[in-house]
Structures are given as C-alpha cells and as structure tokens.
N, C-alpha and C positions, 0 to 999 in steps of 0.2 A: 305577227312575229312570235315564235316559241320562245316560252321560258327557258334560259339558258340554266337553270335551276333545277330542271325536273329532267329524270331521268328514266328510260323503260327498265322494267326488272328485267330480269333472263330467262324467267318462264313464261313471261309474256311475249318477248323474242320468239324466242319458239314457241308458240304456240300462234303466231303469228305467221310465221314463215313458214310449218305447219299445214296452215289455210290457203296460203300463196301455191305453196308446189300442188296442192292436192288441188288446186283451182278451184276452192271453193268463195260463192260468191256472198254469202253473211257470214259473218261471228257477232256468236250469240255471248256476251257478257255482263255481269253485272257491277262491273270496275267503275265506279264513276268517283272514285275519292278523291279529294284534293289536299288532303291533308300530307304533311311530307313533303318530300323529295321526286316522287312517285308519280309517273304520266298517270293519268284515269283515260281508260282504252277507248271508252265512251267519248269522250271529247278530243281526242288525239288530231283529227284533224282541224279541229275548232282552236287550237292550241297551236299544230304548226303553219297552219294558214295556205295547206294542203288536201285539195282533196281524193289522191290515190295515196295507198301505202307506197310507200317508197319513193312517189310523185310517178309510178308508174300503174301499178298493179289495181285495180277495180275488187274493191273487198270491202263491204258495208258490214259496218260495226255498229253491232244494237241491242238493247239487253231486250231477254227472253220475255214473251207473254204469255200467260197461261192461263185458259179460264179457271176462277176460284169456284167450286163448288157452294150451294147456299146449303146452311143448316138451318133443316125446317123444323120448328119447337123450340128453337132454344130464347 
C-alpha cells in the first residue's frame, strides 16, 4: 500500500516521463531518501506495490555503478 504522505517532486515527474517517451529501459538514480515528504525513486515501486511506472510502462529504476579506481601508495 503507498504512503498517502509522500509525494513525487516535479523534476522527478519529468524526468521520469522523460524515460517513458524516449523508451528508455533503466534510470539511473541515486534518490533513495526517506526523509520528508518526498518518494525516493529507488524504492518507488517497493512503496506503491507496483511494478511498472504507471502500472503500465517497463522502466527499471537503479542507482549507478561505477568501478572506483585503487590508489596504489597511499
């Protein structure tokens, strides 16, 4: 059941809908706050107990991975 409490921002909106029209199939974020009022993008379907955007559209939502370079000597 979604928190009736939390709500998306409107650059999240769009930049969500964004991904939809372009048919793109990940968004890359690193939103996962819970503090506020504020959906965290990361968990959005874990939250509406939904797993397409819109209950239609196929768009995997996942924060970035990036290999960390090692620093050698320090």
């Amino acid at each position: 059941m979604a928190e009736n409490n939390k709500m998306m921002d409107l650059g999240d909106c769009i930049h969500l809908a964004a991904a939809t029209i372009n048919g793109v199939d990940e968004f890359h974020t690193r939103d996962a706050s819970r503090r506020g009022s504020k959906v965290p993008l990361l968990n959005l379907y874990e939250m509406t107990s939904v797993p397409k955007l819109c209950g239609k559209y196929d768009l995997t939502i996942l924060s970035p991975e990036a290999a960390q370079p090692r620093l050698e000597g320090l």
